[in-house]
N, C-alpha and C positions, 0 to 999 in steps of 0.2 A: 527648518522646521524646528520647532520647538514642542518641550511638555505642558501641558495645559494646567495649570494652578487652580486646583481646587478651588470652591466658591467661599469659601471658609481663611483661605490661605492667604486670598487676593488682597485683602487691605494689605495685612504686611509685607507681600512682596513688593507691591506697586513703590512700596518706598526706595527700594534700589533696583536702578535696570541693571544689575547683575542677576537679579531673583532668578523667580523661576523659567522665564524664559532659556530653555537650555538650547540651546544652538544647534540642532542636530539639521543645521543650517542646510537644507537643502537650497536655498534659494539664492547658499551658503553653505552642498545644505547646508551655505555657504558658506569666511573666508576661515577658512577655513571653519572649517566648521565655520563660526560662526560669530558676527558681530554683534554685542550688544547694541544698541545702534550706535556706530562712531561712526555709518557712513553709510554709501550705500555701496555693496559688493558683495563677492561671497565673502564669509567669514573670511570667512576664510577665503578666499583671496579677495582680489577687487580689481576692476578692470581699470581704472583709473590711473594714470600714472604716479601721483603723490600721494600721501597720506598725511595728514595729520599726527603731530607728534603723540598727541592723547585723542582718546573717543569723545566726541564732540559731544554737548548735549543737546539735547530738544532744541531747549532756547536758539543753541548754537544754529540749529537746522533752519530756522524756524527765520531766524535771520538773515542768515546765507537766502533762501528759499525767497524772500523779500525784493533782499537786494538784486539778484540776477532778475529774479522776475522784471522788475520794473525796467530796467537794459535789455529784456527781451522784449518786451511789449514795445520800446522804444525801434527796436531794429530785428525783428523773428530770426532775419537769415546772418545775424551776428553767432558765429558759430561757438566759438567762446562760452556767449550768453545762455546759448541753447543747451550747453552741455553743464555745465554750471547749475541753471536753473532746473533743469533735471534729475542733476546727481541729488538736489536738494530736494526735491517731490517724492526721488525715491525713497529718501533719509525720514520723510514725513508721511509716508506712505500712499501718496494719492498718485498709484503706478497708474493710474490710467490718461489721467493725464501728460507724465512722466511719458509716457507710451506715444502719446500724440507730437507730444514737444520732439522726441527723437526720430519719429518715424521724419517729420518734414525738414529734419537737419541732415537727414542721411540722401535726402535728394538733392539738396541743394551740395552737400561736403561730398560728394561718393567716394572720394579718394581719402576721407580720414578712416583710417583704423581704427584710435581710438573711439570715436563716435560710433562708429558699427558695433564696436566691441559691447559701449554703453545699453544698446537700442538692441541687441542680443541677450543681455540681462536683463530689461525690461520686458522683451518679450517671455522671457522665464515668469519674471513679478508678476505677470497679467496669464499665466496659466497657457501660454502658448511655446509649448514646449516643442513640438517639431521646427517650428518655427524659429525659436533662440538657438537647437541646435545647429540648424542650417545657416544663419546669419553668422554666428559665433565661430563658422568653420574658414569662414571667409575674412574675418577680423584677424586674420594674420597669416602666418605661410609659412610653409616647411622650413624655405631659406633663412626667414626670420621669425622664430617661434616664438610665442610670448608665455610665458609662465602664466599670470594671470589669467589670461582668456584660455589655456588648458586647464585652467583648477575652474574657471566657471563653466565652461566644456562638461567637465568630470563632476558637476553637479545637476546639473542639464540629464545628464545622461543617469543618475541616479534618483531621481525621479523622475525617468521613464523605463525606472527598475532594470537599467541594462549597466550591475554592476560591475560586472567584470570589465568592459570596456571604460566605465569610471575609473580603476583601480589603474589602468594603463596609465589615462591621461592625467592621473597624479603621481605616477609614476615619473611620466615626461617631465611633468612641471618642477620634479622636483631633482634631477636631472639638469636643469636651469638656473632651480633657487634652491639647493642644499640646504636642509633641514629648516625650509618657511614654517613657522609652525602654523598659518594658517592653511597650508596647504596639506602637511600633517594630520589635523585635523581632520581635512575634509576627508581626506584615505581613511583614518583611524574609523570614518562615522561609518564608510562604502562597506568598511570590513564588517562594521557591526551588522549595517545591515545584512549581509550575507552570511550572516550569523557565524562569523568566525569572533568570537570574543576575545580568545587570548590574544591574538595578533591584534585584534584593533588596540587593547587595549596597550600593550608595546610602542606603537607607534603613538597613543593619543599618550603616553608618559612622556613620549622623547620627544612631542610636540610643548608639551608644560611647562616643560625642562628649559626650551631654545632661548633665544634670547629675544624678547619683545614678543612673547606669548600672553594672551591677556585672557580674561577670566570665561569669554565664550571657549577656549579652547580647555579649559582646566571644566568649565561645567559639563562639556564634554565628556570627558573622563568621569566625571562622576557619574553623569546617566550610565557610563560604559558598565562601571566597578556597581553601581544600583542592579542592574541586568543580573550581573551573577551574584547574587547576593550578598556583597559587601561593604553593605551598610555603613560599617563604622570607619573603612578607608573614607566610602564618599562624603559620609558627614564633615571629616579631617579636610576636605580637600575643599570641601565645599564653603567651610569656614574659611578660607582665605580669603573670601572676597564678602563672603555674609555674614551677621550678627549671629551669635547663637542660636539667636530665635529664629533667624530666617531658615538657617540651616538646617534645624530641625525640623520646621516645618516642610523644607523641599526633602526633607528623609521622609516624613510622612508620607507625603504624598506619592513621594519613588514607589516606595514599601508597598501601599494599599493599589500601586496600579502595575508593579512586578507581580504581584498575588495574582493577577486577572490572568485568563490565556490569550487574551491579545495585550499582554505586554510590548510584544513587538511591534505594537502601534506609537510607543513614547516614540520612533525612530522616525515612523512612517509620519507622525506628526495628525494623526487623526484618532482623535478623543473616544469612546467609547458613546454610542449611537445616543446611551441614558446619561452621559453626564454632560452638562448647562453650561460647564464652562469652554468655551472655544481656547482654541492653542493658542499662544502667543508668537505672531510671528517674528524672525530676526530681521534686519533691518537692511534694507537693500544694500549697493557695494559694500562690499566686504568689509559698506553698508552695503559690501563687501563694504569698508570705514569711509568715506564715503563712497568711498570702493570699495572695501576689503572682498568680496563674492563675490 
């Protein structure tokens, strides 16, 4: 989930996917927290097994997205192609397709994990949340627990507002993968949400901090430190990744929507009923990166 960018804001943000889209990655809320798009996953995590050294761009997506496709149309039940050309739909956001592509890979693979794992985030992307939980429980197993598919678990489970049981399954994953900062993340956001502030905002510092923490996990922290009105850390923080101008623009806009009494909606990722602009969503694996959630 992300905060929505003023209609006034939007030209300047649009110029870096760092802007305003804050990651309160539910979907991611995902990988942690959350991806700029580098892929598709939660943020904060990604169910995917590799990553990408840097967050891909568009273009990159848009390529990948291309090429698999046409290997998939060549051979549907090339399982490879399938998951590939998916990770890439989701990274470009056409999940409903993405959705179709994994649903018919998971009948033909039933024995990949990974794949399940995939086609469980998607079912997340497409708003089918009992559904990705239940899939997603099945994408791995006590004896062999996956970090990943717990941090997309524990986003799943965060919006369908059952944070406490989030807060576990980040707890697992990290248990696994020792200080992930997209996994970090995703707890730092489960805490916000359940409006413990000091404590998320602890864990979304020591997420910032980790090593290969990238700029969804630090905007994070900034919606955190925006909530309690600490404007002039989040501007600080927020400039590492944005121009001056942008920075101050996403202080603006913090500012004028912490003021409201459903502040608590920057979290929840649903805009105020009167304002035009829609949220920006983050980017499937964790896109999550193109896993990273």
């Amino acid at each position: 989930m992300s905060i929505a960018p003023s209609p006034a804001a939007q030209p300047v943000l649009r110029r870096r996917r760092a802007g305003l889209g804050f990651a309160v990655c539910l979907a991611a809320l995902a990988l942690a927290g959350c991806q700029s798009r580098g892929g598709p996953g939660d943020i904060t995590g990604s169910i995917g097994r590799s990553q990408p050294a840097q967050p891909r761009t568009a273009a990159d997506w848009q390529a990948e997205r291309d090429g698999w496709g046409k290997r998939y149309d060549a051979d549907p039940k090339d399982r490879n192609a399938a998951f590939f050309y998916a990770r890439a739909l989701r990274a470009t956001e056409q999940h409903a397709q993405a959705l179709a592509i994994l649903q018919n890979a998971v009948l033909v693979h039933q024995d990949d994990r990974e794949l399940l794992g995939a086609y469980g985030r998607s079912l997340a992307d497409n708003g089918r949340l009992r559904e990705a939980d239940e899939v997603l429980s099945r994408a791995h197993s006590p004896e062999r627990p996956d970090w990943r598919i717990l941090s997309a678990q524990g986003t799943v489970a965060d919006q369908l507002g059952e944070h406490e049981r989030a807060q576990q399954l980040y707890q697992a994953a990290l248990k696994l993968a020792p200080n992930e900062p997209t996994v970090m993340s995703n707890f730092g956001l489960s805490l916000a949400l359940s409006r413990n502030l000091p404590e998320a905002e602890r864990i979304l510092r020591q997420a910032a901090s980790a090593p290969g923490a990238d700029a969804r996990v630090r905007q994070n922290l900034v919606l955190v430190l925006g909530l309690q009105g600490r404007f002039g850390e989040a501007e600080g923080i927020a400039r590492q990744d944005q121009s001056p101008a942008e920075a101050a623009a996403t202080i603006a806009y913090l500012k004028r929507s912490v003021s409201q009494r459903n502040s608590w909606d920057l979290l929840k990722g649903k805009p105020k009923a009167q304002q035009a602009a829609k949220p920006v969503a983050q980017g499937p694996e964790a896109v999550p990166g193109p896993d990273q959630g």
